[in-house]
C-alpha atoms as one frame of an Amber mdcrd trajectory, in Angstrom:
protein
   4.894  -7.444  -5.556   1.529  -5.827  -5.853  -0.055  -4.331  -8.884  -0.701
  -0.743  -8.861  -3.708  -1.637 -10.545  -6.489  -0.813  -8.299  -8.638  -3.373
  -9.139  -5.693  -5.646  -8.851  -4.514  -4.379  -5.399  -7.915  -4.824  -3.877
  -8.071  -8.459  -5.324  -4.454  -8.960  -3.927  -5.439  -7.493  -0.581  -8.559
  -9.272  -0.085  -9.827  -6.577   0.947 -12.622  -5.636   3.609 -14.422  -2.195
   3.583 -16.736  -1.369   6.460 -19.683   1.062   6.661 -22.514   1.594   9.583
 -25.105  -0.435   9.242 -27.866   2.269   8.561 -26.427   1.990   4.453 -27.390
  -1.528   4.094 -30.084  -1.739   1.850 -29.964   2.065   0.340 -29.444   2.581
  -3.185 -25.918   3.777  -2.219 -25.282   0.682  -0.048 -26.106  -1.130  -3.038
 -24.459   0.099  -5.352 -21.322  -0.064  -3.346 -21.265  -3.919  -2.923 -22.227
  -4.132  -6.069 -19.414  -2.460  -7.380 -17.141  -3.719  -5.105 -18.157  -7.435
  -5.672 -16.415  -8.512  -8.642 -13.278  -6.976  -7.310 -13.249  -9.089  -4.461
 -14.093  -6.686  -2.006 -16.502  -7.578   1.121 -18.428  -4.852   2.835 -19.195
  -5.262   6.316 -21.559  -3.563   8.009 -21.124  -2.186  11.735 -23.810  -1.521
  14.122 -24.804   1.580  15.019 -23.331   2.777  18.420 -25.504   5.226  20.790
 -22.374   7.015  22.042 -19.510   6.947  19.351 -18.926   8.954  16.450 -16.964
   8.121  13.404 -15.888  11.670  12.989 -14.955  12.134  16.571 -13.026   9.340
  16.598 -11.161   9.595  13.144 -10.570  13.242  14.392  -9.126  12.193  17.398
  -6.726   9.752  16.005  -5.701  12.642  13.528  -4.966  15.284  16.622  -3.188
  11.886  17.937  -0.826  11.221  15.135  -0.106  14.976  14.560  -2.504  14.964
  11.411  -5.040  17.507   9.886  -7.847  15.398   9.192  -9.134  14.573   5.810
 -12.126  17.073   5.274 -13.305  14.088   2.835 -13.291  11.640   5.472 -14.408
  13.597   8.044 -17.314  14.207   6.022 -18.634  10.467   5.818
């Protein structure tokens, strides 16, 4: 069973969190990972893509799975 502990769940998980490259090295990129870090978490950081958008895509796979999307998420 898995903690409903956050910090727990994450550790449990091993989890992965991803983000475009362009926030590795900003103060919020930092602070992230560094935040993330001692709860096991690795960030991994995509490469920018010319033609694709995050928030067309997460969109898309909303419309797709019948889903308003998260204005939140959207957002980022």
């Amino acid at each position: 069973m898995i903690s409903q502990d956050p910090p727990a769940r994450l550790r449990a998980l091993r989890a992965r969190a991803g983000h475009g490259d362009d926030w590795r090295g900003t103060p919020q990129g930092d602070r992230l990972e560094h935040e993330l870090a001692p709860l096991g978490v690795e960030i991994v950081h995509f490469s920018a893509t010319v033609h694709a958008s995050g928030t067309a895509l997460r969109t898309a796979l909303a419309a797709i799975e019948g889903e308003r999307p998260d204005l939140e998420t959207v957002a980022t």
